[in-house]
N, C-alpha and C positions, 0 to 999 in steps of 0.2 A: 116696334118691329125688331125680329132677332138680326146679332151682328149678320147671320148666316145670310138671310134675306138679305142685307144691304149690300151684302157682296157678291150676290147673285144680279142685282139690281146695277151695280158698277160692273160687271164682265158685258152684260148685257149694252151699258150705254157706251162702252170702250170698242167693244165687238163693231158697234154699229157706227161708230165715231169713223173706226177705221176703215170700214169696207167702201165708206162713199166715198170719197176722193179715188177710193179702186178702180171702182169701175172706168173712168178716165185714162186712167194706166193702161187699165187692160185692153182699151177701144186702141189707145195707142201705142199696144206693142211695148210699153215700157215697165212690165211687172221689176225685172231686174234691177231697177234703177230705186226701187224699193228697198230693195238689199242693199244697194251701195249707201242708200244715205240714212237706214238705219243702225250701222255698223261707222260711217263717219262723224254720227252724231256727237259717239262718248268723250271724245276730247273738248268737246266745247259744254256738254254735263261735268265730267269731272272737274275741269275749272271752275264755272256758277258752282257746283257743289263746294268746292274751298273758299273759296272767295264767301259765300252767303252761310256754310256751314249746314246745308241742307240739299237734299238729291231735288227736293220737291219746289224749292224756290222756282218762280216764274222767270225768275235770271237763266235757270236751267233752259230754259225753251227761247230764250233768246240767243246764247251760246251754241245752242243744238240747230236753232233756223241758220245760225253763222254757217254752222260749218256743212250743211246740207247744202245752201247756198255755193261752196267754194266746191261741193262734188258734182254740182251740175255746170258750173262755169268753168270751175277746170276741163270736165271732160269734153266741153265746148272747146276748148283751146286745144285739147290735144287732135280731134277730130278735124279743126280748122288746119289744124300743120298738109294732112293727106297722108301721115306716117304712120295713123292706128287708125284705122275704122271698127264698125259695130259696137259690141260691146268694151274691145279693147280699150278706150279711156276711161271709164267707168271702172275696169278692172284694176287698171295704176294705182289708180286715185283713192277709193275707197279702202285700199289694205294700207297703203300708209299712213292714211287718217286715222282708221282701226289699231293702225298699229302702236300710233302717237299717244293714243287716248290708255292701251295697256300700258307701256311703258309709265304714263304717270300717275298710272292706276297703283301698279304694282311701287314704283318706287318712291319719288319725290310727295304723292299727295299718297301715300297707303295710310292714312288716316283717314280717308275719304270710304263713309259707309257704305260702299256700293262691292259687292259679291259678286262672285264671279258668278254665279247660277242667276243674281240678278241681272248679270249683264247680259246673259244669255237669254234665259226664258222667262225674267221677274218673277213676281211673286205678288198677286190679286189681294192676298189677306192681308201682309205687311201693310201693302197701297192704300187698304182703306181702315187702317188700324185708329189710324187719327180723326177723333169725332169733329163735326161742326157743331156749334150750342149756341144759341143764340138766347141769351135768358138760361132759362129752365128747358127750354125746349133744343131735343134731337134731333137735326135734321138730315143725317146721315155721314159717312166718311167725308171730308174733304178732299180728297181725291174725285167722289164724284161729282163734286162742281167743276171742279178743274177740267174732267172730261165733258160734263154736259156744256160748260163755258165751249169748248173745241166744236163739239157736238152742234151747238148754233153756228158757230162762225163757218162751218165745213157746208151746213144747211144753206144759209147767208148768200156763200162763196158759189154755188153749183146753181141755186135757182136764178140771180143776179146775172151768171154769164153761162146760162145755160146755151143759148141760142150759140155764141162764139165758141165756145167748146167745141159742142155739138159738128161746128162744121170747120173747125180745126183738127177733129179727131178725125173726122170722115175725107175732108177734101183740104188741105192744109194750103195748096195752091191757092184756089178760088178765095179761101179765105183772105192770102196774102192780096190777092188782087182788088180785091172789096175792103182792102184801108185797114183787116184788124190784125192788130198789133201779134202776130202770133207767136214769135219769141219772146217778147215779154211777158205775154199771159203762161206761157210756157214756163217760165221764172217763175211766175207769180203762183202759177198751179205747184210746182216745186216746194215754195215756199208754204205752202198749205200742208204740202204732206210731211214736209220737215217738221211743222209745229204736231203734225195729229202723232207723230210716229216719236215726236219727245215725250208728250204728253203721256201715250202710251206706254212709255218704255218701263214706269215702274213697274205696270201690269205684264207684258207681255216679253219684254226685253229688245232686243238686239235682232234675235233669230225669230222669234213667234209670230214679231209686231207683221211679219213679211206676208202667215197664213193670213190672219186676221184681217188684213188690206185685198189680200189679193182673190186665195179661194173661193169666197163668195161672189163675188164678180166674173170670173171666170166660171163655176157653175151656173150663174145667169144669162151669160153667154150664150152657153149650152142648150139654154132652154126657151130662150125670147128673143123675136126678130126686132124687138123694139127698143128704145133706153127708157119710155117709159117701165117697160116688163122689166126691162132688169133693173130698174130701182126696184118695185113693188118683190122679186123674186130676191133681190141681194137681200133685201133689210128682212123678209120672210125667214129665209135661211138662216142669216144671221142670228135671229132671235132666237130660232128653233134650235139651233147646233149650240148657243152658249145657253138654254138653259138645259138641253139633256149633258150636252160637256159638263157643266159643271156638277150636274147633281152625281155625277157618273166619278167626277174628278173627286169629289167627297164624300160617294162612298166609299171609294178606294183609297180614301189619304193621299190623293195623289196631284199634283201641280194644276191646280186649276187651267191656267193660260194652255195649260198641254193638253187638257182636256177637249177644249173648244177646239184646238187647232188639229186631234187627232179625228174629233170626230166631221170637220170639213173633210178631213183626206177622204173618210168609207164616204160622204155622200159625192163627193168629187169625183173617185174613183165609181159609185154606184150609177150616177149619169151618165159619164163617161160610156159603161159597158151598155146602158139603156138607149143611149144615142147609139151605139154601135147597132146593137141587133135591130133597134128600129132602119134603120139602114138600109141595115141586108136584106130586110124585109119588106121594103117598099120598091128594094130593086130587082126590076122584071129578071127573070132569070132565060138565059139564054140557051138553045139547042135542044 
């Protein structure tokens, strides 16, 4: 198989790595919180990167679960004071972490291979430049174990505590009242998307990893009254958007990760106005 295919084969299992854990976000109102703790990750990446001498080390996704961890319990703590609500503690939180992880990007660790285009939108080719061989035999980048490894555990994670989800996202009361743990599972869905959005970040980066999680789940939204539809409609999408992105991203020379995440926005934007006119059109018209 050519490198080309294997890296059409890693957008695709990254694409969909990320979109699952979305859909939970999305049911709960927390797309944003996507952004906070992909953008809080890099100071606990550039660290595992110094420390192990590799962006790709699995130390990386330990550092990066760290500090995802410290942007949902911070912003816990600041919301518990009564002095910031909604977004506002999230907003604190995640630029100074952001900000912590430039500063030692740029000064103390500037020896740490990480780019600023990777910290923003990675780079899919880099990510799967490095083969796996086992023998004589190719079994493609290592990178894509790394995400299919996520790939399972995200699988694992969502069929395992479907049912508690399900009715944490919809009625978070009745949950609480019926014994499950809903702030912990809370934590613990947190901690799921910090590992899929380290995992991700060679591919996607900082800003991308955000379409990638969330777009498809919210055009599933759009289109299914069910969470079965919108698994069966996110992973659909998903598949469909990362291999026209990318073949579209290659013909053009152009950033893969950008590719998939520009062409979410035209089918986002394309529902969006198809849900609108179907709308107008099923509503009786009056006088």
């Amino acid at each position: 198989m050519t490198f080309v295919l294997w890296v059409m084969i890693l957008a695709i299992v990254t694409a969909v790595t990320c979109a699952l854990p979305g859909i939970w976000l999305v049911l709960r109102k927390q797309s944003m919180l996507t952004d906070a703790i992909s953008h809080a990750v890099l100071p606990g990446i550039v660290i595992a990167a110094v420390a192990t001498g590799t962006i790709q080390s699995p130390w990386s996704i330990v550092g990066a679960a760290v500090m995802g961890t410290v942007v949902v319990l911070g912003a816990e703590l600041l919301e518990s004071t009564g002095l910031v609500s909604g977004d506002g503690p999230q907003g604190l939180v995640f630029p100074a972490l952001f900000s912590i992880g430039v500063l030692l990007l740029s000064t103390r660790f500037s020896g740490v291979q990480i780019t600023e285009s990777a910290v923003l939108v990675g780079d899919l080719n880099l990510a799967a430049f490095l083969p796996l061989k086992i023998g004589n035999t190719l079994l493609g980048p290592q990178y894509l174990w790394v995400m299919a490894g996520v790939l399972v555990l995200n699988v694992v994670y969502l069929t395992v505590l479907h049912t508690r989800l399900k009715l944490i996202a919809f009625d978070p009361e009745l949950a609480q009242t019926m014994g499950i743990p809903v702030k912990r599972l809370g934590h613990l869905t947190m901690l799921v998307v910090s590992v899929t959005i380290t995992a991700a970040f060679n591919a996607a980066g900082a800003v991308l990893v955000m379409a990638l999680m969330i777009v498809p789940a919210a055009i599933a939204q759009l289109l299914s009254h069910s969470i079965h539809g919108m698994y069966l409609i996110t992973v659909g999408v998903t598949v469909a958007c990362s291999v026209v992105g990318f073949w579209a991203a290659y013909a053009l020379d152009a950033s893969t990760s950008s590719g998939l995440a520009f062409f979410y926005g035209i089918v986002y934007l394309a529902v969006v106005a198809a849900t609108v006119i179907m709308r107008k059109l099923r509503t009786p018209r009056t006088g």
